[in-house]
Backbone as CSV, one residue per row, in Angstrom:
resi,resn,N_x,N_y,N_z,CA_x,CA_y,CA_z,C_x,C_y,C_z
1,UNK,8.621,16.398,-4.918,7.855,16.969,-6.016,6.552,16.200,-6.204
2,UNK,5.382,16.896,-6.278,4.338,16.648,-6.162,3.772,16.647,-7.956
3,UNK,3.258,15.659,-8.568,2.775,15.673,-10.014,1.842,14.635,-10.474
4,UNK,1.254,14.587,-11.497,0.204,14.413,-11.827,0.692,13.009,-13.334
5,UNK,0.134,11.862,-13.536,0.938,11.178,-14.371,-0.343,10.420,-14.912
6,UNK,-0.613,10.396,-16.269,-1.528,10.388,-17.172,-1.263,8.600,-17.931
7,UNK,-2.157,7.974,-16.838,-2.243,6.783,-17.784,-3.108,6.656,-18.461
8,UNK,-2.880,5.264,-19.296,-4.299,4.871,-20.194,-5.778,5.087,-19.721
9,UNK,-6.571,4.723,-18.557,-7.636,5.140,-18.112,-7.484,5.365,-16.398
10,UNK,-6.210,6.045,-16.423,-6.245,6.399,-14.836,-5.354,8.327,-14.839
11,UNK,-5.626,8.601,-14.078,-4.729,9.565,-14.198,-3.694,9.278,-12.499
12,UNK,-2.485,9.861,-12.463,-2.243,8.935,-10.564,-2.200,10.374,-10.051
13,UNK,-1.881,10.658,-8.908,-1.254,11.717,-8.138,-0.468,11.201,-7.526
14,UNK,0.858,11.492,-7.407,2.217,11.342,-7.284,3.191,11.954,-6.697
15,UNK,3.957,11.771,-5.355,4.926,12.290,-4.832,6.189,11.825,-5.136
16,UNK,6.821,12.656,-5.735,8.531,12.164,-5.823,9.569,12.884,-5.702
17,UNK,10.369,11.772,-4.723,11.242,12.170,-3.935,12.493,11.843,-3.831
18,UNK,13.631,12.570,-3.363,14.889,11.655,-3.298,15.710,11.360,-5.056
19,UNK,16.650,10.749,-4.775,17.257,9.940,-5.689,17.779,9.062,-5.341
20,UNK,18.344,8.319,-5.974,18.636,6.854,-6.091,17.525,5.056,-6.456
21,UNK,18.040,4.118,-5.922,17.194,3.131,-6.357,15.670,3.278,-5.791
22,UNK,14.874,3.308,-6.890,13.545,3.568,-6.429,12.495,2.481,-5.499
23,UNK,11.514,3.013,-4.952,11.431,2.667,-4.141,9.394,3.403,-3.747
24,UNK,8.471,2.056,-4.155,6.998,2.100,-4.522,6.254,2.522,-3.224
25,UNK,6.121,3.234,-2.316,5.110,3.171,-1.316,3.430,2.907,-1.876
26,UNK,2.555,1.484,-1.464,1.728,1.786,-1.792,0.879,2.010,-0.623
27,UNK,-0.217,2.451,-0.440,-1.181,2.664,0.841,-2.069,1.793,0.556
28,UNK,-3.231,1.546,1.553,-4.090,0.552,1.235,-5.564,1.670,1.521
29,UNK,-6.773,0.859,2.027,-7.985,1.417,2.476,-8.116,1.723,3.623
30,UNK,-8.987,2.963,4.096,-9.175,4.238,3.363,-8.345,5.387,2.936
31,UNK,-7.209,4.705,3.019,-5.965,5.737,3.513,-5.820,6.260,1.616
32,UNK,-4.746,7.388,1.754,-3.960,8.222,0.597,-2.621,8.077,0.523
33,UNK,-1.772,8.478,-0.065,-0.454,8.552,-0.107,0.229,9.277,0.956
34,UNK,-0.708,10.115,1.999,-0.583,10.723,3.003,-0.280,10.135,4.049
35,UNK,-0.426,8.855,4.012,-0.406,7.249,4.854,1.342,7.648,5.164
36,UNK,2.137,8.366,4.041,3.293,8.171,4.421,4.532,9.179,4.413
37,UNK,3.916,10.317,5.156,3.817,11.807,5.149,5.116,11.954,5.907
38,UNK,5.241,10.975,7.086,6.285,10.857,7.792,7.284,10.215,7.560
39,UNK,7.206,8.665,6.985,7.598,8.149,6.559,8.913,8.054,5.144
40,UNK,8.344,8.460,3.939,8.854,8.670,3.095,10.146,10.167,2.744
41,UNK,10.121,10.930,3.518,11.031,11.521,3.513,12.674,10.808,4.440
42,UNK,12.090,10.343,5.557,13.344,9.714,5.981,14.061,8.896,5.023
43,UNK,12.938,7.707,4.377,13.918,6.931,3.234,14.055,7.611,1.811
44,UNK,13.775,8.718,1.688,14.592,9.216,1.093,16.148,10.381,1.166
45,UNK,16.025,10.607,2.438,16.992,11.143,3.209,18.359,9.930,3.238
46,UNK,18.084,9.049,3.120,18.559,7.535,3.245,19.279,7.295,2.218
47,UNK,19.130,8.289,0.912,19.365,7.868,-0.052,18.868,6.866,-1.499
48,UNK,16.928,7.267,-1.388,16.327,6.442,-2.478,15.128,7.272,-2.917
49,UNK,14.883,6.728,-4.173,13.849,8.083,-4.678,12.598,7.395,-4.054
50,UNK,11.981,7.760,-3.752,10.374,7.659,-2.998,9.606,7.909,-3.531
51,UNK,8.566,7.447,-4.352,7.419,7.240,-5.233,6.413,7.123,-4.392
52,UNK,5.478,7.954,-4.240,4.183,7.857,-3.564,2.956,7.817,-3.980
53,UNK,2.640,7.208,-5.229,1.188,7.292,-5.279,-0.301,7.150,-4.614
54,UNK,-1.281,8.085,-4.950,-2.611,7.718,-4.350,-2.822,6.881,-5.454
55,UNK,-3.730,5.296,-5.207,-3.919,4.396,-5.928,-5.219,5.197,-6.828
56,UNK,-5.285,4.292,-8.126,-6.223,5.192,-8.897,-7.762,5.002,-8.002
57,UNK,-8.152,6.198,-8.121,-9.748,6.029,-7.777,-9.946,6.073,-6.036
58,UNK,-8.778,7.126,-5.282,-8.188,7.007,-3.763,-7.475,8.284,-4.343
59,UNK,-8.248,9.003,-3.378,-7.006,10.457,-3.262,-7.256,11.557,-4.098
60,UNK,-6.153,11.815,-4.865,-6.286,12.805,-5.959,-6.521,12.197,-7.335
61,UNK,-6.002,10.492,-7.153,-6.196,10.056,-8.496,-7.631,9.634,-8.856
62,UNK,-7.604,9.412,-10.186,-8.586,9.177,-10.991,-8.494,7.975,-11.606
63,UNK,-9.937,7.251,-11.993,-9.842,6.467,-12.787,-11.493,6.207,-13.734
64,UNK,-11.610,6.439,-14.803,-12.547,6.075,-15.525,-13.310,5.093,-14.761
65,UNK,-15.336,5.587,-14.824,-16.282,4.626,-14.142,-16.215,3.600,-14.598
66,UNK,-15.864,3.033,-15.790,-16.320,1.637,-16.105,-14.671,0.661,-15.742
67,UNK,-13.782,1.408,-14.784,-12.715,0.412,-14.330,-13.100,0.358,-13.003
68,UNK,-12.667,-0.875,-12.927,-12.641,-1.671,-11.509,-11.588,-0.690,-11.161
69,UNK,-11.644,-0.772,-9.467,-10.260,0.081,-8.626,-10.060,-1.045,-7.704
70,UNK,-10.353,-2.319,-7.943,-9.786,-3.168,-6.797,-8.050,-3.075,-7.787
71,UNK,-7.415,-4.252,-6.418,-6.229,-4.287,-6.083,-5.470,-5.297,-7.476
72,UNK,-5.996,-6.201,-7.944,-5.845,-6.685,-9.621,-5.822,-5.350,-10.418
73,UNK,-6.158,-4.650,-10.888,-6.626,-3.574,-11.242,-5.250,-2.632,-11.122
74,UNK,-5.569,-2.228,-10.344,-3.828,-1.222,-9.045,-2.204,-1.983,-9.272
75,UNK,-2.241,-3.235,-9.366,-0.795,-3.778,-9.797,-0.649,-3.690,-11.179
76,UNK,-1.510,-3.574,-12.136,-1.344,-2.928,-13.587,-1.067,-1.741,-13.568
77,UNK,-1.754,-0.954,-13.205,-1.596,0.368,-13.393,0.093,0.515,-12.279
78,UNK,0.194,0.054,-11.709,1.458,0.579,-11.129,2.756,0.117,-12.178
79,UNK,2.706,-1.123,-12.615,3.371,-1.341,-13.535,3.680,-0.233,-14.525
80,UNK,2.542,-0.029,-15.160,2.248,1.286,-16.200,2.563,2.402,-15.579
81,UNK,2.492,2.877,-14.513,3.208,3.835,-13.456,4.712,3.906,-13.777
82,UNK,5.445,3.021,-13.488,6.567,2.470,-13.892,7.244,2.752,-15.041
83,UNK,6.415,1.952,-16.216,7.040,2.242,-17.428,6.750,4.052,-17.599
84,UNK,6.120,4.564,-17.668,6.153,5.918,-17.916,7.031,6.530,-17.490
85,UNK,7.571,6.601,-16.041,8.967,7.191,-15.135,10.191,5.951,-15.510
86,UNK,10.200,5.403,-16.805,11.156,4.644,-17.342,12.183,3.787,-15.843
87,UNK,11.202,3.260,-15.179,11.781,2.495,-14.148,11.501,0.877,-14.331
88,UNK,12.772,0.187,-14.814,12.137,-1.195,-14.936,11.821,-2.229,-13.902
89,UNK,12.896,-1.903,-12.480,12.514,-2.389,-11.349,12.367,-1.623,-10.045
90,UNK,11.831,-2.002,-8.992,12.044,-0.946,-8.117,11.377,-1.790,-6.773
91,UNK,11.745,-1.832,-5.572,11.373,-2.096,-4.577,10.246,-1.382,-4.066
92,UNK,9.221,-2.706,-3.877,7.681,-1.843,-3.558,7.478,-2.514,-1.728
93,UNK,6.934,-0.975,-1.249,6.834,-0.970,0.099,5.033,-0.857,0.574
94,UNK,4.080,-1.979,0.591,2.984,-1.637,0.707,2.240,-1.803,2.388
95,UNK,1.250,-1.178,2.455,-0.002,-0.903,3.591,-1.281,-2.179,3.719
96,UNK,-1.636,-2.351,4.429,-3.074,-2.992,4.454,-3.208,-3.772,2.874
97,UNK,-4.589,-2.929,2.098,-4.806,-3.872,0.969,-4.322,-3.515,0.174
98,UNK,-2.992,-2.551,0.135,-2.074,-1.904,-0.971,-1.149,-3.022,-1.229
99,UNK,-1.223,-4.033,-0.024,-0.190,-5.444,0.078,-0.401,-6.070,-1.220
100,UNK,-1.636,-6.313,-1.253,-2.892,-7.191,-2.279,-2.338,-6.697,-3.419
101,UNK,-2.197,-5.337,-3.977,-1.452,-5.340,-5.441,-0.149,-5.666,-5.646
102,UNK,0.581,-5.160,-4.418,2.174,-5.596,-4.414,2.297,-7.175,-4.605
103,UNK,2.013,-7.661,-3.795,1.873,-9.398,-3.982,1.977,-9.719,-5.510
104,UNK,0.430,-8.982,-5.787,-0.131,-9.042,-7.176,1.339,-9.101,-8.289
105,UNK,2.041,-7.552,-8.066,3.114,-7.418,-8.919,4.038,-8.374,-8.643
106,UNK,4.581,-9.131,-7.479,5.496,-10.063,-7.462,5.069,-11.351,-8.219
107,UNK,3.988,-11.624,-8.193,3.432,-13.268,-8.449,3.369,-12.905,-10.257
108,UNK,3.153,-11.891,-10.916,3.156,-11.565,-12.062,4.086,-11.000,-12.784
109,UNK,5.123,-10.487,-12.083,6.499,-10.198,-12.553,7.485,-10.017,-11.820
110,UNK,7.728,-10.875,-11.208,8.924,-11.304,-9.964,10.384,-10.205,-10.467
111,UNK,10.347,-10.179,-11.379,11.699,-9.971,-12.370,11.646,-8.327,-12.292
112,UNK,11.010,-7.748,-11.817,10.575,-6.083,-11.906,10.726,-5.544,-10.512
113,UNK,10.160,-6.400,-9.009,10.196,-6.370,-8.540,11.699,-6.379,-7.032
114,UNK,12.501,-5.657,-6.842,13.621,-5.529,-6.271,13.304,-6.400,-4.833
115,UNK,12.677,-5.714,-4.254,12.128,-6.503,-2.899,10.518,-6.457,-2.487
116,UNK,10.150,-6.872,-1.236,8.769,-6.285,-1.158,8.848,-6.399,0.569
117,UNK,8.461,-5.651,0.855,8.006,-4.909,2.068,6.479,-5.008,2.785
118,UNK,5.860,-5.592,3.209,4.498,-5.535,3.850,4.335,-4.955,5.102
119,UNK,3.662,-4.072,5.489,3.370,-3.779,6.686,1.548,-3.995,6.676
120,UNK,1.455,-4.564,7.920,0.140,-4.734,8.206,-0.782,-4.995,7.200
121,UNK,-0.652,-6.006,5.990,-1.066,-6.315,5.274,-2.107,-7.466,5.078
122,UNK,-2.441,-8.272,3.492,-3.337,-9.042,3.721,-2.292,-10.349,3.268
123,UNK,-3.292,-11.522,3.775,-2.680,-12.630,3.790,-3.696,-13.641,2.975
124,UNK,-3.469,-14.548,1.715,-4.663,-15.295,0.956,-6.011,-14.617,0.895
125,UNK,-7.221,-15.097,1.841,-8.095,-14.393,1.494,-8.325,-13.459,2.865
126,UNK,-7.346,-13.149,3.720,-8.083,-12.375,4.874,-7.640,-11.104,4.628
127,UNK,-8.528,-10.365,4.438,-8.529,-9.164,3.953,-9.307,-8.387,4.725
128,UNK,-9.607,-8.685,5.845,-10.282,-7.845,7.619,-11.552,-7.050,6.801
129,UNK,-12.313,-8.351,6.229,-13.518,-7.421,5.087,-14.815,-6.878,5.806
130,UNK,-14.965,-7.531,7.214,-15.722,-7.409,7.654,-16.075,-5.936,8.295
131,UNK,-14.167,-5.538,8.641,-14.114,-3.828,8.954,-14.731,-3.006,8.037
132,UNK,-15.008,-3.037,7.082,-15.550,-2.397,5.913,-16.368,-2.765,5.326
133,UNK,-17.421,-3.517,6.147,-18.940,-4.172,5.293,-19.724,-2.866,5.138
134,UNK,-19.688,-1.621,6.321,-20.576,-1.249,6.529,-20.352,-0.144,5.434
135,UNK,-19.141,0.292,4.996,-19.120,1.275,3.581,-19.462,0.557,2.362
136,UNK,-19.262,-0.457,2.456,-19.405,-1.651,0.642,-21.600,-1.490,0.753
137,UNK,-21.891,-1.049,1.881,-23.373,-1.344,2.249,-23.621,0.282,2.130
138,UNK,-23.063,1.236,2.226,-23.577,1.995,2.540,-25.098,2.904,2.102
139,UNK,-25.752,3.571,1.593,-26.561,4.071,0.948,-25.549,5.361,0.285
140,UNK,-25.630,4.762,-1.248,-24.866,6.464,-1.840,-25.337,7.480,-1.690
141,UNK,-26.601,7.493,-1.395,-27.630,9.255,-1.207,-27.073,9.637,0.217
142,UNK,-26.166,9.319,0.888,-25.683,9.316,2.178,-24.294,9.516,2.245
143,UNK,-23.735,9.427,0.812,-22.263,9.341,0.841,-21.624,10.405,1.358
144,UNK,-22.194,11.475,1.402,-21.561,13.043,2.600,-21.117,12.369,4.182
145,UNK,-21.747,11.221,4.595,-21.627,11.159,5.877,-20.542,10.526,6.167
146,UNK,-19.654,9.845,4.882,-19.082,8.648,5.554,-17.709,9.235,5.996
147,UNK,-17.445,10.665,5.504,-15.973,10.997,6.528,-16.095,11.363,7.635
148,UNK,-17.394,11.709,8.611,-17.381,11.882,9.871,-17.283,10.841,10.659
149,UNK,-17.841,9.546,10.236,-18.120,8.930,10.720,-17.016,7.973,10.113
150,UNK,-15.913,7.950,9.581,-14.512,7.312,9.491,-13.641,8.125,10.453
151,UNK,-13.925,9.616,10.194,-12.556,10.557,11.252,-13.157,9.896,12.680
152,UNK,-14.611,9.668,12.979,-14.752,9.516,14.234,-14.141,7.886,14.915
153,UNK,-14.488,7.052,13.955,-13.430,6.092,14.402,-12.473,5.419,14.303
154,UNK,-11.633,6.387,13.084,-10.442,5.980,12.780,-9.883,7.003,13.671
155,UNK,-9.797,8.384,12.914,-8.963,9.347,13.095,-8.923,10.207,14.870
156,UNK,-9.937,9.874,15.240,-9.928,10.503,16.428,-9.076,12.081,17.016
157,UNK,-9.078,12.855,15.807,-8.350,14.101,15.946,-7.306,13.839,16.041
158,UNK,-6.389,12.892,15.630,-5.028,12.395,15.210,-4.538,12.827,13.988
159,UNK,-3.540,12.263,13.202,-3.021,12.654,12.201,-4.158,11.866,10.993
160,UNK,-4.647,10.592,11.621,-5.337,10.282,10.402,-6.114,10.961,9.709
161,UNK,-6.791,11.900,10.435,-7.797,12.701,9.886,-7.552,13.800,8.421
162,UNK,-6.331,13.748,8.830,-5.583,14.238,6.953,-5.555,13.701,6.106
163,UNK,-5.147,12.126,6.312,-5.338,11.101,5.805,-6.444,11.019,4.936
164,UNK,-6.910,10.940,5.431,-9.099,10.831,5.537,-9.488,12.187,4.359
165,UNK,-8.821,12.697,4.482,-9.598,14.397,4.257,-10.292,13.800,2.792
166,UNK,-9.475,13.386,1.802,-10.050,13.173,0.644,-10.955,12.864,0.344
167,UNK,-11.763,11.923,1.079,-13.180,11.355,1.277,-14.337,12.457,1.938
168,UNK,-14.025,13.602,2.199,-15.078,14.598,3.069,-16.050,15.166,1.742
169,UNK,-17.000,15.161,1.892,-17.921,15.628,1.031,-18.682,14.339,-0.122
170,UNK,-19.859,14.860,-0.904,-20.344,13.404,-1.386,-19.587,13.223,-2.271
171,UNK,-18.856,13.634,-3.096,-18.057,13.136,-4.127,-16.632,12.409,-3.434
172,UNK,-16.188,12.711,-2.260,-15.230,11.523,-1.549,-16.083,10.668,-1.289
173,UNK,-17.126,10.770,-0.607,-17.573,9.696,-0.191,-17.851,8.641,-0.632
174,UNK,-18.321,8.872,-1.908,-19.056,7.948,-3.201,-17.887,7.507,-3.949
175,UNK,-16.719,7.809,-3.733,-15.336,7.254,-4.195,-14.932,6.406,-3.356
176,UNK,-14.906,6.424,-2.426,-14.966,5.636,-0.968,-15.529,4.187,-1.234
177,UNK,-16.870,4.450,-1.200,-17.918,3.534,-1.279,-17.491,2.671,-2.843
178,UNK,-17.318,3.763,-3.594,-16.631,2.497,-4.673,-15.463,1.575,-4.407
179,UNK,-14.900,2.234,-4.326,-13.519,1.698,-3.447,-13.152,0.554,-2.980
180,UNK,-14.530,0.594,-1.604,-14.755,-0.686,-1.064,-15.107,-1.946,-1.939
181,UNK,-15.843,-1.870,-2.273,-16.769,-2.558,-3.145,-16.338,-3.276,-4.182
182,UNK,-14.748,-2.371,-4.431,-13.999,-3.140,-5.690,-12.863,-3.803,-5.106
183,UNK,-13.249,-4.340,-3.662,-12.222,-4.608,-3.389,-12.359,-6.408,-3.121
184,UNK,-11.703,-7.253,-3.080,-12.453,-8.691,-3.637,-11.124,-9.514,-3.314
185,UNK,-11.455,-10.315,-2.273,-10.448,-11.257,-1.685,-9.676,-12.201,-2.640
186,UNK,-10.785,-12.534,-3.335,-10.062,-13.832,-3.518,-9.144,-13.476,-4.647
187,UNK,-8.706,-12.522,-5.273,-8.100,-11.765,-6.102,-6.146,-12.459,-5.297
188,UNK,-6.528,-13.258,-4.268,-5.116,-13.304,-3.571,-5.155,-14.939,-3.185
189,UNK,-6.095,-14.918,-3.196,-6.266,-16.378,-2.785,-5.525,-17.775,-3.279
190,UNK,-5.064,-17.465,-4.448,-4.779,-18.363,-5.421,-3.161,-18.055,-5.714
191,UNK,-2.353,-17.006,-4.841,-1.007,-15.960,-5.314,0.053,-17.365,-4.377
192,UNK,0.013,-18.183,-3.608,1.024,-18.476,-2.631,1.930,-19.366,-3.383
193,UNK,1.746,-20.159,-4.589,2.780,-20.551,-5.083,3.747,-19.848,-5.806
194,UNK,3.302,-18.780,-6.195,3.542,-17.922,-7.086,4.524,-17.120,-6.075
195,UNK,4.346,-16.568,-4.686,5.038,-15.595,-3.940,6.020,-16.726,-3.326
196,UNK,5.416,-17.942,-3.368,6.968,-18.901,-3.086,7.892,-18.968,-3.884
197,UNK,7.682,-18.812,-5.109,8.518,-19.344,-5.983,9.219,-17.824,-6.481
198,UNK,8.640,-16.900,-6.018,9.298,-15.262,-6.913,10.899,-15.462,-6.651
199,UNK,11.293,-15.943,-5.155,12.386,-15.468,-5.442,13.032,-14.148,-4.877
200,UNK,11.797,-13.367,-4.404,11.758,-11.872,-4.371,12.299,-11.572,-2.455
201,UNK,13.355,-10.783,-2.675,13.361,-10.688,-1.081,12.246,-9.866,-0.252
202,UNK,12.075,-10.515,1.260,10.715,-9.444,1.699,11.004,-9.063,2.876
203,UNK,9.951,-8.111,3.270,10.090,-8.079,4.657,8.650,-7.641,5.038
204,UNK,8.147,-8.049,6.951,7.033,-8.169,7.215,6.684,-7.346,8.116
205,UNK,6.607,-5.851,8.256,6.223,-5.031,9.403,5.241,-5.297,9.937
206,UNK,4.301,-5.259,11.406,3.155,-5.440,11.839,3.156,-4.695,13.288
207,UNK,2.019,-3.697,13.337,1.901,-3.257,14.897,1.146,-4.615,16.067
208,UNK,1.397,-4.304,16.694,1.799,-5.127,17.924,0.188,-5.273,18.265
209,UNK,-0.741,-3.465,17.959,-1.916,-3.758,18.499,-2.749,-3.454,17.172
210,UNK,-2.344,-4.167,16.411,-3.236,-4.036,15.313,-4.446,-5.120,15.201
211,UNK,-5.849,-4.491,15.112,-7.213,-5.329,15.643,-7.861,-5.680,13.966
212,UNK,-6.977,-5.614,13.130,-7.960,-5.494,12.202,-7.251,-6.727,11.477
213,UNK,-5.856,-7.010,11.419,-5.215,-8.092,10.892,-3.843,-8.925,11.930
214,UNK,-4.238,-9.578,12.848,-3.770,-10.288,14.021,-2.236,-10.161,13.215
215,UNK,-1.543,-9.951,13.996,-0.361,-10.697,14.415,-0.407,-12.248,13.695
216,UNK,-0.880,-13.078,15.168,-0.506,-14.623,14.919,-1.146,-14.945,13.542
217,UNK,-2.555,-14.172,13.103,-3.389,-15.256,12.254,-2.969,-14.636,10.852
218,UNK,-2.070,-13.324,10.659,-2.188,-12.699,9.645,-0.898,-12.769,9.238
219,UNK,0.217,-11.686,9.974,1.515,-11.625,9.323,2.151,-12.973,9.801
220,UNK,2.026,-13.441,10.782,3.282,-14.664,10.746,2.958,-16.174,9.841
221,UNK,1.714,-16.318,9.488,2.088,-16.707,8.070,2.570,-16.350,6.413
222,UNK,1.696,-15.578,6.873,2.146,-14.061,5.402,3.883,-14.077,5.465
223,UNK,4.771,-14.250,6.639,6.508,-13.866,6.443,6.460,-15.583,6.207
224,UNK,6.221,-16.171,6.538,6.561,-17.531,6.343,6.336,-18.235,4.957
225,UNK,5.283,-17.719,4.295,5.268,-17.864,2.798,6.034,-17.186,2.048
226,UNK,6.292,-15.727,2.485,7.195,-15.549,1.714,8.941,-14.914,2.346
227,UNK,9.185,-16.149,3.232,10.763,-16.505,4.029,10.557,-15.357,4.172
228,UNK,10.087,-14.532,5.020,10.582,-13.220,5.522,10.792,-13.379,7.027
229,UNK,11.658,-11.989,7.548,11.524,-11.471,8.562,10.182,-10.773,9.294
230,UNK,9.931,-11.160,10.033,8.731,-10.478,10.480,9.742,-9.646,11.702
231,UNK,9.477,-8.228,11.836,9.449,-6.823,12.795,7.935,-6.763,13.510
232,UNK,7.508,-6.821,14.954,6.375,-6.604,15.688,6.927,-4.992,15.874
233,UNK,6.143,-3.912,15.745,6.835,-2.202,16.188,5.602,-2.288,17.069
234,UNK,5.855,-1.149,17.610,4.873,-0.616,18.883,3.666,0.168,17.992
235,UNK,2.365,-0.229,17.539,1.688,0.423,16.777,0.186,-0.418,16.909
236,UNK,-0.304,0.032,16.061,-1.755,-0.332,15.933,-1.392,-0.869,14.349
237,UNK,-2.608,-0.702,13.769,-2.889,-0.769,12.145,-2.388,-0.184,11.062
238,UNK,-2.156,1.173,11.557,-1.711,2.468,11.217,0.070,2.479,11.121
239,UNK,1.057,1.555,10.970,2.039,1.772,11.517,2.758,3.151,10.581
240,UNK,2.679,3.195,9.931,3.797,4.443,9.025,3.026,5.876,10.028
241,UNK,1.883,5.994,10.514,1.664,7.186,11.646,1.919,6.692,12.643
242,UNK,1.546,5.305,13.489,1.647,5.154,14.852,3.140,5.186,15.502
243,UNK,4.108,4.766,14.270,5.149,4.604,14.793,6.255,4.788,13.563
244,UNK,6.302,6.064,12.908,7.111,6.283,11.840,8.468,5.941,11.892
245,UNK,9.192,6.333,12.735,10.368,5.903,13.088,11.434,4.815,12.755
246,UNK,10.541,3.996,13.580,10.472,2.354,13.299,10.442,1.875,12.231
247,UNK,9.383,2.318,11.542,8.711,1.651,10.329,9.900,2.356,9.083
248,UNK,10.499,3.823,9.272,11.390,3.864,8.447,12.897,3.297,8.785
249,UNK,13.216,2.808,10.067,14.512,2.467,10.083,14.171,1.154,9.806
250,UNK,13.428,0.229,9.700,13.364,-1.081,9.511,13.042,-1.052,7.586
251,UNK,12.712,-0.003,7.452,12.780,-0.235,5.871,14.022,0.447,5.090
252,UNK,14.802,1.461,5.403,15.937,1.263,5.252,16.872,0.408,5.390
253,UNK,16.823,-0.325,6.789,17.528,-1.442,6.935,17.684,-2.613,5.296
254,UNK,16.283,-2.799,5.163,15.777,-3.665,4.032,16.356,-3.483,2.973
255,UNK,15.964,-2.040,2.919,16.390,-1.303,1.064,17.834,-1.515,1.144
256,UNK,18.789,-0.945,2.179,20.145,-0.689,2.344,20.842,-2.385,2.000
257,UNK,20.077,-3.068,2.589,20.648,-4.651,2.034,19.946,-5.427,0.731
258,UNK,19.135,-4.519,0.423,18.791,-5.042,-1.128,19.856,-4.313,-2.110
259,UNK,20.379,-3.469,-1.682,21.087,-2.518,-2.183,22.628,-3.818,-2.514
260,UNK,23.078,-3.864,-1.232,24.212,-4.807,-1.451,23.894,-6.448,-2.447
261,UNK,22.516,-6.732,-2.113,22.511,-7.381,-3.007,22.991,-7.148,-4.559
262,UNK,22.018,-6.085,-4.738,22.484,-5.594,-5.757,23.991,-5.952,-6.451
263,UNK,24.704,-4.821,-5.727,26.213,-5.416,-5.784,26.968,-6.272,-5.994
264,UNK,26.562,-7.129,-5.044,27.159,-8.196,-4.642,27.101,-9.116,-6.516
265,UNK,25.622,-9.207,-6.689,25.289,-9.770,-8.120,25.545,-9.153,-9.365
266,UNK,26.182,-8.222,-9.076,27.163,-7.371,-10.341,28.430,-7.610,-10.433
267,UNK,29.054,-8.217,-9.439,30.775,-8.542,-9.236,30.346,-10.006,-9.830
């Protein structure tokens, strides 16, 4: 079920799915909630409700001009996401710089948080900013151009290009370009005692050929701060398209034993 959820100065767009223990997909940049088109039905087939939001100010959602849409910003409002669908905890599964709010929500309320999940995410301050200097730069009187020239070297007539769609025309584009712009490293920089100490179980997906956040320099410290498992899948950057499969049996795996946790701490 596809719906529309009215916060204080955001409005979200929202997929929900499934039943049982819930369960946050967030996406990161430039991507939509579409990031997990393939994805999110298997784990909910699995047995868990699947929450998909486009982050505010990305996608269908909205957010008032005078709010920031970086990733500080996005772990509030998901919270507030939350309380509205009267969910007090829920296992969040995030993308790229969708990581950056999830983190965010663990280091700020460990206690809400069921598990956390990273795939191809950011680590302190590396946030692969340099891939995206050239939209944070762009000229807004130009903002029509920037989905051809993302489908052309992201999407390559692949699935991303659906992905993408939201940004086609100047009013995506110039959402885009904000986007970037609100997006601000060091917002993480300062989180590692905080994700040591949560407490929170994790886990660390990463494609094998992903050019934008290494392997060695990115996720295998990122699982090591926060005791995780790190999974290498056969993928690029992109893993919930490059390699859906994977990326949902390794997160079932996760959920299915957060699950027994569960349990286990109720007896």
């Amino acid at each position: 079920m596809s719906r529309t959820i009215k916060l204080g100065q955001a409005q979200i767009a929202l997929d929900d799915i499934g039943a049982g223990a819930p369960v946050l997909l967030l996406h990161g940049f430039p991507a939509t909630r579409r990031l997990w088109s393939q994805v999110a039905p298997m784990i909910a087939a699995a047995g868990f409700r699947v929450l998909a939001p486009d982050l505010a100010g990305y996608g269908a959602s909205e957010a008032v001009d005078s709010e920031s849409v970086g990733m500080e910003r996005q772990a509030r409002w998901m919270f507030e996401l939350l309380d509205v669908l009267g969910i007090g905890r829920a296992a969040v599964v995030a993308h790229d710089v969708g990581s950056a709010a999830a983190q965010l929500m663990v280091a700020n309320a460990p206690e809400r948080v069921r598990g956390l999940a990273v795939l191809d995410g950011v680590y302190a301050g590396e946030w692969a900013m340099d891939a995206i200097a050239s939209i944070r730069e762009w000229n807004p009187d130009d903002a029509h151009r920037i989905f051809k020239v993302l489908a052309r070297r992201l999407a390559k007539g692949g699935p991303l290009r659906e992905i993408l769609a939201a940004y086609d025309g100047e009013r995506g584009g110039s959402r885009l370009i904000r986007a970037a712009r609100d997006l601000d490293p060091r917002q993480t920089e300062h989180l590692a005692a905080a994700l040591s100490a949560s407490g929170v179980p994790a886990l660390v997906l990463w494609g094998e050929r992903d050019d934008f956040l290494p392997v060695d320099t990115v996720a295998r410290p990122l699982a090591k701060l926060l005791g995780a498992e790190l999974l290498v899948l056969p993928g690029g950057h992109f893993t919930p398209v490059d390699c859906p499969r994977e990326v949902a049996d390794a997160l079932c795996g996760f959920l299915r034993g957060l699950a027994l946790q569960g349990d286990t701490a109720s007896h």
